[in-house]
VOTORSE-796848 format. One record per residue: x, y, z of N, C-alpha, C in turn; residue in one letter. Coordinates in steps of 0.001 Angstrom, whole numbers, plus 500000, padded with zeros to 6 digits. Example, Ala and Ser with C-alpha at 12.3 -4.5 7.8 and 13.67 -1.06 7.14 Angstrom:
2
513190494310507800512300495500507800513200496700507800a512850497750507080513670498940507140512900500030507870s
***
This chain:
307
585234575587252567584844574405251798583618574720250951x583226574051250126582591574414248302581523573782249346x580138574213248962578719573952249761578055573262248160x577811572033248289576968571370247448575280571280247591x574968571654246492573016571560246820572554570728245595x571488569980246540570510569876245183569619570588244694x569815570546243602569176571473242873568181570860241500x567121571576241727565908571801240651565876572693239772x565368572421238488565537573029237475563881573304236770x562900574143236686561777574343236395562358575092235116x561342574416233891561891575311232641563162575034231921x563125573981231367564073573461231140564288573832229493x564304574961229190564524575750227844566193575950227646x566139576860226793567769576967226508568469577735227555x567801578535228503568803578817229757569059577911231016x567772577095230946567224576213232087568696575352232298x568692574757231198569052573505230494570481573629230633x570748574404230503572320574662230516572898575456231359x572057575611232072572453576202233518572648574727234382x571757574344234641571536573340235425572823571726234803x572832571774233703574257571248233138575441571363233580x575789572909233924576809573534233993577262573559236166x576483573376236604575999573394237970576659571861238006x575762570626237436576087569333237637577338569140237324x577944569994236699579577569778236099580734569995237205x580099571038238190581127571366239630580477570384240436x579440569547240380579295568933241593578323569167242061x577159569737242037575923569733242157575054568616242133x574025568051242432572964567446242535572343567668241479x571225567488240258571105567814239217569655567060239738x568473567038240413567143566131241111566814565760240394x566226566973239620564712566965239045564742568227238250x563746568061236772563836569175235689562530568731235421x561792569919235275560431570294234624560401570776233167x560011570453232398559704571162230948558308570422230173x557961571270229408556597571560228986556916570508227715x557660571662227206558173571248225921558545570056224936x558528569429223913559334568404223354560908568951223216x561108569918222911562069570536222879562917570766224328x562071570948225124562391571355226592562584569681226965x562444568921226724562180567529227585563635566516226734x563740567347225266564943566266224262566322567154225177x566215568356225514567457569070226926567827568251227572x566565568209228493566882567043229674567549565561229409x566908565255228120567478563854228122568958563874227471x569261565192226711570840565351226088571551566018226837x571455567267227592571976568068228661572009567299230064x570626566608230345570683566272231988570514564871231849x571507564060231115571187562282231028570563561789232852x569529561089232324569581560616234063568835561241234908x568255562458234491567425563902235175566072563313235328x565424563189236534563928562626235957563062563772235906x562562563469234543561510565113234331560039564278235381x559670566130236117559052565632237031558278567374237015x556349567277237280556159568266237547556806569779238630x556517570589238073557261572023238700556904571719240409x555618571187240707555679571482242451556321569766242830x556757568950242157557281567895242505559077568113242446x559576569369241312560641569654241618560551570290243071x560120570957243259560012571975243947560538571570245488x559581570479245883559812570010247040560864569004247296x561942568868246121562938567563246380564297568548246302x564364570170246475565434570503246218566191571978247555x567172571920247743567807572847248306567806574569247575x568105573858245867568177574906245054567252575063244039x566274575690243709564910575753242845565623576795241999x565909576647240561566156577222239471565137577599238554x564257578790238250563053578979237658563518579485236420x563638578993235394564128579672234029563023579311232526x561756580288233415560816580331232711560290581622232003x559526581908230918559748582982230317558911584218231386x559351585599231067559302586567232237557505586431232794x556919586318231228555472586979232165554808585668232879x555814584098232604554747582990233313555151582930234995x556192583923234812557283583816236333556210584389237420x555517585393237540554734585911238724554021584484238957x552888583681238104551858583153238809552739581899239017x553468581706238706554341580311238821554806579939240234x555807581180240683556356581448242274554648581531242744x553888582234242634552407582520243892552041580587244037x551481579825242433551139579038242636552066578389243695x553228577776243464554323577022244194554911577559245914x554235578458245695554109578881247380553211579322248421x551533579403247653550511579183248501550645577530248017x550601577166247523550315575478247453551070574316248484x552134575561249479553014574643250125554366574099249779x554482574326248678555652573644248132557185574409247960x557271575624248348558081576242248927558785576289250237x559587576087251116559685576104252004561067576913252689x560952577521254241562540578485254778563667577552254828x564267578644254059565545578336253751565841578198252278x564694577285251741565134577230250423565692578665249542x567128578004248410567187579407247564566411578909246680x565489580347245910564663580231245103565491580911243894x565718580860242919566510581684241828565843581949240929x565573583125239943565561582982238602566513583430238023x565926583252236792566928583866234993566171585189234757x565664585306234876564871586499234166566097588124234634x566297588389233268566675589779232934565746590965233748x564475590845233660563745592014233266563347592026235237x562899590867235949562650591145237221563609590732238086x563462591521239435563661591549240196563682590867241619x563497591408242545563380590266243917561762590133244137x561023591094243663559318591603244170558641590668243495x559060589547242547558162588851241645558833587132242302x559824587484243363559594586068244433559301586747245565x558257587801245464557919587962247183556866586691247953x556468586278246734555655585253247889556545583691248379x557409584017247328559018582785247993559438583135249251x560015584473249334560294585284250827559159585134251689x558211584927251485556653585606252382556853583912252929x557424582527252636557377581399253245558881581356254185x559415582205253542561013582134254257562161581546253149x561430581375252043562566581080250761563902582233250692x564724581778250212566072582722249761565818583237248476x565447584833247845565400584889247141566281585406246531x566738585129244855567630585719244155567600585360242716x567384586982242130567552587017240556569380586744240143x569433586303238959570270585519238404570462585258237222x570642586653236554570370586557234816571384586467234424x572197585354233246573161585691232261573046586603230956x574020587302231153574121588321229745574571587538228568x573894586528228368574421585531227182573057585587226270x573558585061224981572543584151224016572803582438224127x571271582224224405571885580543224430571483580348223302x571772578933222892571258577875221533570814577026222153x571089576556223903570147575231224487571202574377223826x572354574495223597572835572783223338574397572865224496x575238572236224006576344572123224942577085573279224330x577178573739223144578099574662222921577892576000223780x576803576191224433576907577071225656577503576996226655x577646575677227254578608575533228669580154576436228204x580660576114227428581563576925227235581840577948227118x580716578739226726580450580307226736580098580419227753x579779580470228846579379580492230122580718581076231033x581716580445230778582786581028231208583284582244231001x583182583138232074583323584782232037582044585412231702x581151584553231511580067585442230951579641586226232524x579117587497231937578436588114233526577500588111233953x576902587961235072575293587441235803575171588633236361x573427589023235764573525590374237100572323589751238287x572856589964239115572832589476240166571826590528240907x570964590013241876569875590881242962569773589633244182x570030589948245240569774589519246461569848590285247789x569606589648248477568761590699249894570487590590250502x570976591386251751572244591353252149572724589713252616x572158589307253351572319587724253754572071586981252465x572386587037251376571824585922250125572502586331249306x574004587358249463574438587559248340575656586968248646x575993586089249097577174585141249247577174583885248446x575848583356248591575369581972248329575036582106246494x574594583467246769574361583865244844575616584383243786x576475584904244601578086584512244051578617583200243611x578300582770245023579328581487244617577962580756243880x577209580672243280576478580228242021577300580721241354x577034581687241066577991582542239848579176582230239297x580160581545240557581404581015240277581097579718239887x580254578896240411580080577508239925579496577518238803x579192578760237907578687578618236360579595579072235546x580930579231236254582061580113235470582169581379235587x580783582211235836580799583652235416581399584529236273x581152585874235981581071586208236561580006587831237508x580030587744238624578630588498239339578833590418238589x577884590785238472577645592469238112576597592552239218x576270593184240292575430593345241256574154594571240833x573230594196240592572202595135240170570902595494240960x570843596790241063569548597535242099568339596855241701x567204596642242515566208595811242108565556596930241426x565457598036241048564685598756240573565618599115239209x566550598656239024567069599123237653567040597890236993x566805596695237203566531595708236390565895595639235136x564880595905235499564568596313233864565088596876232960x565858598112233246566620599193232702567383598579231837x568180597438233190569780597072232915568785595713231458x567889595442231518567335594146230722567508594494229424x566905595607229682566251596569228028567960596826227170x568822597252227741569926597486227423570697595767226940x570762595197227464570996593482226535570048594166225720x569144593605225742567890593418224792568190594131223230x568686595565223866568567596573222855569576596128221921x570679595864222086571878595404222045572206594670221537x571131593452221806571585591893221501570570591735220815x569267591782220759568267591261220267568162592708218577x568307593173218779568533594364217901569182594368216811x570532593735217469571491593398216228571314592571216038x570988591248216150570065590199215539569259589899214278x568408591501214116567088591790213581567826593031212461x568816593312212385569973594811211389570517593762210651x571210592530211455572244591796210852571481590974209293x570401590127210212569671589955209571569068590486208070x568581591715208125567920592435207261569354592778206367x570316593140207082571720593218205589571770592328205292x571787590873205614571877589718205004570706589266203601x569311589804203913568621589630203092568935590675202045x569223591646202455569000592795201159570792592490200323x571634591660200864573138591250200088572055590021199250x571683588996199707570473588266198762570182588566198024x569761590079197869568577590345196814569369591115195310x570634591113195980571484591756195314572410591050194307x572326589486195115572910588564194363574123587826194970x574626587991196296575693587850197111575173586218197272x575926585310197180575802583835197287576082583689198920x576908584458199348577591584577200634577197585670201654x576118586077201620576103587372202664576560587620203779x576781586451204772577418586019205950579255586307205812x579304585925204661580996586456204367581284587787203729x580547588285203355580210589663203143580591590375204684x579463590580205599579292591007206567580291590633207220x581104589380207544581558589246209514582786590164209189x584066590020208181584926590703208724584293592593209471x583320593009208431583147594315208712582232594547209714x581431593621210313580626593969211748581435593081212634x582419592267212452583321591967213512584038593122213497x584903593632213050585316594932213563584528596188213719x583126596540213505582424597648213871582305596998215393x582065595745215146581440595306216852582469595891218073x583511595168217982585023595402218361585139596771218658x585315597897217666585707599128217649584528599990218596x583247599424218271581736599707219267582594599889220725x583066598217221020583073597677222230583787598592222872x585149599269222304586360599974223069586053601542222810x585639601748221831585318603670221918584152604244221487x583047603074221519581912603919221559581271604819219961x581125605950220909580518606652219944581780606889218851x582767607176219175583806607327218468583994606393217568x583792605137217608583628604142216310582939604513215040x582138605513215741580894605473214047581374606169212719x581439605492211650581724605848210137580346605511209780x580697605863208365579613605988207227578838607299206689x578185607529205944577441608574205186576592609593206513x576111608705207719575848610191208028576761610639209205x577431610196209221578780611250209854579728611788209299x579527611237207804580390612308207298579517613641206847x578035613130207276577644614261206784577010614255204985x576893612884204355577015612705203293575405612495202598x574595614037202306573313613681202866572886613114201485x573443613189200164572961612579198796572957611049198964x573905610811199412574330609090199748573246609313201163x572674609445201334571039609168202574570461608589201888x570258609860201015568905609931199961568547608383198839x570444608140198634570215607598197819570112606156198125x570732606008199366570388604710200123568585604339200208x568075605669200459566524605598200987566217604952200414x566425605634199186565303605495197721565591603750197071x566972603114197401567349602020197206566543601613197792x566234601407199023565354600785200024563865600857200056x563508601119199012562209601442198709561479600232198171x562589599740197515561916598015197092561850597136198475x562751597411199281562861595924200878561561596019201533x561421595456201894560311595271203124559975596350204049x559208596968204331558926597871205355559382598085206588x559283596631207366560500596870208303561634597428208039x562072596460206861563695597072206826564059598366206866x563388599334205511563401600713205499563031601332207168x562176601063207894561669601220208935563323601191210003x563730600411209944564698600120210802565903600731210039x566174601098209266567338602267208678566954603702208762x565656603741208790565311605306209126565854605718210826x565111604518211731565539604985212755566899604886213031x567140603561212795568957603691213245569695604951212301x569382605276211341570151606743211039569831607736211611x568652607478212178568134609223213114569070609027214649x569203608050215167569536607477216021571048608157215927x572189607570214672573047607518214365573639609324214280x572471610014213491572389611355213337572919612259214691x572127611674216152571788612507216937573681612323217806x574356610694217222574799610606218342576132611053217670x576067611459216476577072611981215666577138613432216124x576091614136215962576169615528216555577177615688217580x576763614872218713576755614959219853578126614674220070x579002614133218843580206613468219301581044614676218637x580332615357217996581121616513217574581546616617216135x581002615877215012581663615554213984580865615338213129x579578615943213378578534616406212277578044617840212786x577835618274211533577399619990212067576031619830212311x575104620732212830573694620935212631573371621279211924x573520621823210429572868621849209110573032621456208523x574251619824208677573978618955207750573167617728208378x573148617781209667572159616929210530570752617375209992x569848618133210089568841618781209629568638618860208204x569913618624207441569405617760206212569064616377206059x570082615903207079569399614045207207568020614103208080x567872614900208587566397614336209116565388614362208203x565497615830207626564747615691206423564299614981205437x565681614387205298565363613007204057564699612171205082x565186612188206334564425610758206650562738610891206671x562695612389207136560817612004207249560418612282206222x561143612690204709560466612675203611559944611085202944x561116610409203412560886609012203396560023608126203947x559637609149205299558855607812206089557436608373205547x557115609494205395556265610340204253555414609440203258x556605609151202277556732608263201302556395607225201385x556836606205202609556366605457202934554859604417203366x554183605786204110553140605585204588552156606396203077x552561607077202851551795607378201420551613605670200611x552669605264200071552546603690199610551771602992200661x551996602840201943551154601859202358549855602023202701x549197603247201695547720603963202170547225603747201095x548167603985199572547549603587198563547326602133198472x548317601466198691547869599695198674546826599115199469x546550599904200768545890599648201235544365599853200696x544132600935200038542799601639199623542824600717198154x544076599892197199543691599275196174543187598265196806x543455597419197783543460596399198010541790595963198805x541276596915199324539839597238199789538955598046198775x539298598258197571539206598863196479538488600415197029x538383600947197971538064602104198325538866603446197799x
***
């Protein structure tokens, strides 16, 4: 039989919020939600109708299930405060969201007799309802002690997802890798979108999806083997001449095509389908560029201090 808890929600941001939504949807208890925010507090009243927002150690003590989905570095003093203060207590599960830690940043949850367990989705939220639906299949990586990884499954199932079980010491690892991934292409996608702008594209967004929906796709199933373009074929004039295009964008941008082609360079080698002396011509261009680069941003700098 399905074990119902009530459950608290501290942090009621775009993971908070829709976690704790998605929980009340199988049947959960939904107590009490904490948020700082105006933003965090308009959640509660559209995500958790009925939720009474209530300080973090007033959730704390009205719930079976304490959900902490607060950002990584407020998470250490948050658990210490809420469990020298008393307001922790054995038995309770204590959960977070956080990607990046582990079980050691609720040791003072354990140190009262709390259940501890990390509980990250590999998702992007937006904080509105169109996440509950993405939630389904999404994967949680999961950390709990041997007795606590039953109870942190079947979370997992009551959010749709599903569990990836992760070493408490590779957490971070496994974080950085979303991160790299997700937050990365975010910040590429982006920057092609501005530089189709500058070019005159009314549409840059329709430009891009068919062709990074299928780079994404082709990524997803073979990897390194997906990669086209100029430097796997080895095509070091078309580098050059990209560089030198990029000489008007923003510094980041150039910044972030240098590396992702050095990046791109190494993993082309490696896949067998660039030689090493035409690799060693793309590096070249690239640090002649970044050269170039920092030359311009030494002269502007010295006009601009008139030195």
């Amino acid at each position: 039989m399905k074990s119902l808890h009530t459950v608290g929600v501290v942090g009621a941001g775009r993971v908070g919020a829709v976690l704790a939504a998605r929980l009340r949807e199988t049947g959960h208890e939904i107590v009490a939600a904490s948020g700082r925010s105006t933003a965090s507090r308009t959640r509660i009243d559209t995500l958790l109708p009925g939720v009474p927002l209530m300080a973090p150690a007033q959730v704390a003590r009205r719930v079976d299930v304490l959900l902490l989905a607060v950002p990584d570095d407020a998470l250490p003093a948050l658990v210490a405060e809420l469990a020298l203060d008393g307001h922790l207590r054995r038995g309770q599960i204590v959960v977070h969201t956080s990607g990046r830690h582990g079980l050691g940043v609720l040791a003072a949850a354990a140190h009262v007799g709390a259940r501890p367990v990390a509980l990250h989705p590999a998702m992007t939220f937006t904080g509105s309802d169109i996440d509950l639906a993405r939630l389904s299949g999404c994967v949680f990586g999961l950390t709990a002690g041997a007795d606590d990884r039953e109870v942190a499954e079947a979370l997992v199932a009551d959010l749709g997802g599903r569990p990836m079980w992760i070493r408490d010491e590779d957490r971070t690892t496994y974080h950085a890798a979303l991160a790299h991934g997700s937050n990365h292409l975010v910040t590429i996608v982006s920057q092609a979108m501005q530089i189709l702008r500058r070019t005159g594209a009314d549409d840059p967004a329709a430009v891009l999806r068919p062709l990074l929906t299928a780079a994404l796709e082709n990524a997803l199933l073979y990897e390194d083997a997906a990669l086209t373009g100029p430097v796997v074929r080895g095509d070091v004039e078309t580098v050059r001449a990209h560089l030198s295009a990029l000489e008007e964008q923003p510094v980041p941008t150039m910044d972030a095509y240098v590396a992702m082609a050095r990046a791109t360079t190494a993993h082309a080698v490696a896949d067998g389908r660039l030689d090493e002396l035409r690799a060693r011509a793309i590096r070249k261009a690239l640090r002649e560029s970044e050269w170039d680069v920092l030359a311009t941003l030494v002269a502007d700098e010295a006009s601009r201090t008139g030195a």
